[in-house]
N, C-alpha and C positions, 0 to 999 in steps of 0.2 A: 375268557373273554378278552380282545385285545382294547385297546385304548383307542377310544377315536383319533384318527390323525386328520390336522390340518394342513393340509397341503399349501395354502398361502402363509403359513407363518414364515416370518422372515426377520423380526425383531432382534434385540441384540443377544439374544440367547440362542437363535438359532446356525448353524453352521452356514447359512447365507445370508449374511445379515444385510439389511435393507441398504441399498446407496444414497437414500433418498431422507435419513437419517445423518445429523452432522454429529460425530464423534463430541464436540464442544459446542453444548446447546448453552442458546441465551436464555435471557426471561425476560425478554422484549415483547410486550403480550401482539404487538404489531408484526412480528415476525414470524411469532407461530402461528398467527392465524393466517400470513402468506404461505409457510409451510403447508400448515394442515389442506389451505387453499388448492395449492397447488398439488399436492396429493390424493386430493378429490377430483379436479380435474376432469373433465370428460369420462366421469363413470358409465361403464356398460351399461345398457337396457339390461332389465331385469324382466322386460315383460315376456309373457308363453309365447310361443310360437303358435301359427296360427292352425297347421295342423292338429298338435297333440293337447290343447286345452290349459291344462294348467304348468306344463314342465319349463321351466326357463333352461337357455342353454348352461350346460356347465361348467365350460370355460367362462363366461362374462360372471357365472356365479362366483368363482376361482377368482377371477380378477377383481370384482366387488372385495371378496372377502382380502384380498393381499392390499387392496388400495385402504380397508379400515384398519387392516393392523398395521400400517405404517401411520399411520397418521392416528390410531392410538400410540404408537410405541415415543410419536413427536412429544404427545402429550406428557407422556410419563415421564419421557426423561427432561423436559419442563418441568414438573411438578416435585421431580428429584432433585434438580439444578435448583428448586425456588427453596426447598429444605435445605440444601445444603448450605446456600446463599449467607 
């Protein structure tokens, strides 16, 4: 059985890691939530298409999923920087 692959990961463990991600995070809880803001941004519709009922596209699904793991990955490495602190 192979491992599920997620094709939007992009966080710092991946070999393309996010741009959208600052190498030296603050703990300005003002700034992450402009970060997180801004990496939500104009999220894709997720709604079905109106042919096929319930299937959403799978690019906007791809794209959903790469916009929450950047903006989980903001979080963590806040939550890393606020331990380290």
């Amino acid at each position: 059985m192979s491992p599920h692959v997620r094709p939007w990961t992009g966080g710092r463990c991946s070999a393309n890691p996010s741009t959208s991600v600052n190498a030296e995070m603050n703990t300005d809880p003002q700034q992450i939530r402009s970060d997180v803001d801004s990496v939500l941004a104009d999220l894709p519709s997720l709604s079905p298409h109106a042919g096929d009922g319930a299937t959403a596209d799978i690019d906007a699904i791809n794209a959903v999923g790469r916009r929450l793991e950047q903006a989980h990955q903001i979080l963590v490495e806040a939550l890393e920087s606020v331990e380290k602190g």
